[in-house]
N, C-alpha and C positions, 0 to 999 in steps of 0.2 A: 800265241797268247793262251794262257791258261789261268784256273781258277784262283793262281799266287798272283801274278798279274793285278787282276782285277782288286784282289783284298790285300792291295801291296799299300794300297793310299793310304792305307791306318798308319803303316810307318814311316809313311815321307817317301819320296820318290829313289831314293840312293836303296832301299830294304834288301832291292835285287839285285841290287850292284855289286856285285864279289869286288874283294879288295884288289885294288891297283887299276881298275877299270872304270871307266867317266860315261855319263851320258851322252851317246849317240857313236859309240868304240864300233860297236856293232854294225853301224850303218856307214862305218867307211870315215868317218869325220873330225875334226879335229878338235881338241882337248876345248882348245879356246880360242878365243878371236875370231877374223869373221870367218863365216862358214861354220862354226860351231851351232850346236841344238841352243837353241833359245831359254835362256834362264824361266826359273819361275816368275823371278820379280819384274823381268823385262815382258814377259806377257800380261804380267797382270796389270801394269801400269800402262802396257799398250789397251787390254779391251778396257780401262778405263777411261782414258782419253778418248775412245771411239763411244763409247756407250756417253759420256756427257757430250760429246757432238751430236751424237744423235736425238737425245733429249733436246737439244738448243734446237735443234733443227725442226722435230715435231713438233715444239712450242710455239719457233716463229712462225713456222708454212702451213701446218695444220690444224692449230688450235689446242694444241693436249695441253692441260695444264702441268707445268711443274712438278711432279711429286705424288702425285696422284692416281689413284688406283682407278679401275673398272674397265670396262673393255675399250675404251679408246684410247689405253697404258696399252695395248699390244701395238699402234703405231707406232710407236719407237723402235720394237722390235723391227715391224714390218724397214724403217728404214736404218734398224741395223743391217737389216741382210741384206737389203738394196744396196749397202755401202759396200757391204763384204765382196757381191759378188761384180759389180763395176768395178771396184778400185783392186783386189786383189786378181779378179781374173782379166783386167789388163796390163795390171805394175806390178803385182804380185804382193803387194802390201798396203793396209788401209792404213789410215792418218794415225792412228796411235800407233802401227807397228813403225809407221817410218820414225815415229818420235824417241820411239826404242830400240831403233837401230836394228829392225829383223826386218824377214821377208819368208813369204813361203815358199816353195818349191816344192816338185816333184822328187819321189826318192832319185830319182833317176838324175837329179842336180839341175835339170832345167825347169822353167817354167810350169806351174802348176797349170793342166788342161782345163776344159770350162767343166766338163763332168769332175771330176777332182774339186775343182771350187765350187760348185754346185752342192757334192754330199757332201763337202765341209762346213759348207756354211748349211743347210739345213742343219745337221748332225750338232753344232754351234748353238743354235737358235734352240735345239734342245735342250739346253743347257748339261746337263745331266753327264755326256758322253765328255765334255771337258771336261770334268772332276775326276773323274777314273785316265788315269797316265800308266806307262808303259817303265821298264828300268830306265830308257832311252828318255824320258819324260814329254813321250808323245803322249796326248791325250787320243779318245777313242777316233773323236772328229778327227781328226791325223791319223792314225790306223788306220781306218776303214779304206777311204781315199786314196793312200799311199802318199799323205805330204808331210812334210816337216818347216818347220820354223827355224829358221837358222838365222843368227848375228851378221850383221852385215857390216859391222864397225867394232 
């Protein structure tokens, strides 16, 4: 990774793509279908589905209200990442990525270890390290770990 990498998000994730070359070429994977790197829109519709679970969830069991700022809004957080790291570090996918047909993994094609889903989901909960992606359209939470998102349908 280098400093184009990083300032590649201003042009969209394809910037670094040389022609004839697909997200995740690099990483051994295929164009499309499952096993391929997980689209943009199949992730963003996954941490959506998981982020309003976890709102519903705060609201019912802990009291947060709805919509609502101040420091008892980081609860949701907090059982965003409780969801992250039970449900992806023992399926390997939280309830919006199954609704989107992904799952993560290690580069190595198997199962993402629990340190792996530990600094992904921290790195996650940053928010931050998600918005910066790779040509491969990992984000940094995937970089750093060595995981990837990939279609499973």
């Amino acid at each position: 990774m280098d400093r184009r990498d990083i300032g590649a998000w201003l042009e969209g994730p394809r910037a670094r793509t040389s022609a004839g070359q697909y997200p995740g070429q690099g990483l051994g994977m295929p164009p499309s279908g499952p096993g391929a790197i997980g689209t943009f829109g199949r992730r963003l519709v996954a941490v959506l589905v998981d982020w309003t679970v976890c709102q519903l969830i705060a609201a019912a069991f802990l009291g947060v209200p709805w919509g609502q700022g101040g420091p008892r809004s980081f609860l949701v957080l907090a059982v965003f990442a409780l969801e992250n790291l039970l449900l992806v570090g023992t399926l390997g996918f939280t309830l919006g990525h199954r609704a989107a047909g992904l799952q993560v993994r290690g580069l190595s094609g198997g199962r993402a270890t629990f340190l792996q889903v530990l600094a992904r989901t921290v790195l996650l909960c940053l928010f931050l390290p998600a918005v910066f992606w790779d040509r491969d359209g990992r984000g940094l939470h995937d970089r750093v770990p060595n995981t990837v998102i990939v279609r499973t349908r």
